[in-house]
C-alpha positions, 0 to 999 in steps of 0.5 A: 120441210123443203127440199133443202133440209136433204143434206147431211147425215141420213139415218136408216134405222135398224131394229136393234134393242137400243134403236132410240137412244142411238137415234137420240144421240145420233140427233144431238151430235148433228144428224138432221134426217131418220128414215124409219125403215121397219120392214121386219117389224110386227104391223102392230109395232109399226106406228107405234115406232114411226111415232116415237121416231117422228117426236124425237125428230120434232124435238130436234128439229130433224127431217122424218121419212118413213120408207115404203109405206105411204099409209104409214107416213100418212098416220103417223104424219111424217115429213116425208116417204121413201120409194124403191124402184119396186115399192109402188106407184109414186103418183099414188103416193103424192096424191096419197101424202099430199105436195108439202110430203117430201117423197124420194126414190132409190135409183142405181143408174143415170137413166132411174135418176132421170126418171125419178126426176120427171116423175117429180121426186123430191130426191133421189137415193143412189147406190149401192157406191160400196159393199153394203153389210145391212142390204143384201139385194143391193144394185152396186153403182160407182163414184164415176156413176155418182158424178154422171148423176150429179151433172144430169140432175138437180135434185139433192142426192143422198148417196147410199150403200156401204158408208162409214166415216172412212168413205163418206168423204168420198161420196160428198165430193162426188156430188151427194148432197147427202150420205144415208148411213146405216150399220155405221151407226146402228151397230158401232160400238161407239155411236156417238163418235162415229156420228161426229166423224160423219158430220165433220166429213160433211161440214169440211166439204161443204 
């Protein structure tokens, strides 16, 4: 996996009682990249899940990222990992993964977009753009913000923080490479039409 493969529909899980057979469909209907995101899961259940995530992305050819946990993406051999601006030290982690992981970090300004730029990120996450329902302890950010950010750095983007099929459009067009969707998935009531909605968005504007 390159740098490249960061475009499209990004998936965060949630710990709902259907999470995989929402991914699955998720995966059928285009998305091309899950990030396991299990804070709230016991330690025990932890690589268990990362695994059963990590096949169902091998089966569809898809870009798995573990977020925070280095020792974990490490075990369960992911594609790749996914830093906060507080979730530890990103040499340490490519040191620890390896120069083939792709390692990412979240950003809220033009300034930690830079950073994690020199720093030598494989991308960068960017938001909060809209009001978030799945994060509460969001940095809210802006489209105009977006656009600064996309002019100053060349890395792939993944636009973050309250998206849905009603805005994503909005967010491809302002420069992200990528958009990473959580309750609009996680939490619709129909999965799979929500998950086509976002990839036609994605593939009208590229």
């Amino acid at each position: 996996m390159t740098r490249e493969d960061i475009s499209g529909i990004y998936l965060v899980t949630e710990s709902v009682s259907d999470m995989f057979e929402r991914v699955e469909i998720a995966l059928q209907n285009g998305v091309r990249l899950v990030q396991y995101r299990g804070k709230n899961d016991p330690e025990k259940d932890r690589l268990p899940v990362a695994l059963r995530l990590r096949t169902l992305c091998r089966k569809w050819g898809a870009v798995f990222i573990v977020n925070d946990d280095p020792q974990l993406a490490r075990a369960c051999r992911a594609d790749g990992l996914h830093l906060g601006q507080s979730d530890g030290s990103f040499e340490c982690a490519r040191q620890m993964l390896g120069d083939a992981a792709l390692i990412g970090i979240s950003t809220h300004s033009l300034h930690e977009a830079e950073c994690a730029q020199r720093q030598g990120a494989d991308y960068i996450g960017f938001g909060c753009l809209f009001q978030s329902t799945s994060k509460r302890d969001t940095i809210s950010t802006s489209l105009g913000e977006l656009r600064l950010v996309r002019h100053a750095v060349s890395l792939p983007i993944v636009a973050i923080g309250g998206i849905h099929a009603g805005n994503a459009v909005q967010a491809f067009q302002a420069g992200a490479d990528a958009v990473a969707v959580i309750s609009a998935v996680m939490h619709s009531d129909d999965c799979k039409t929500a998950v086509r909605e976002l990839v036609h968005q994605w593939r009208a504007d590229s």
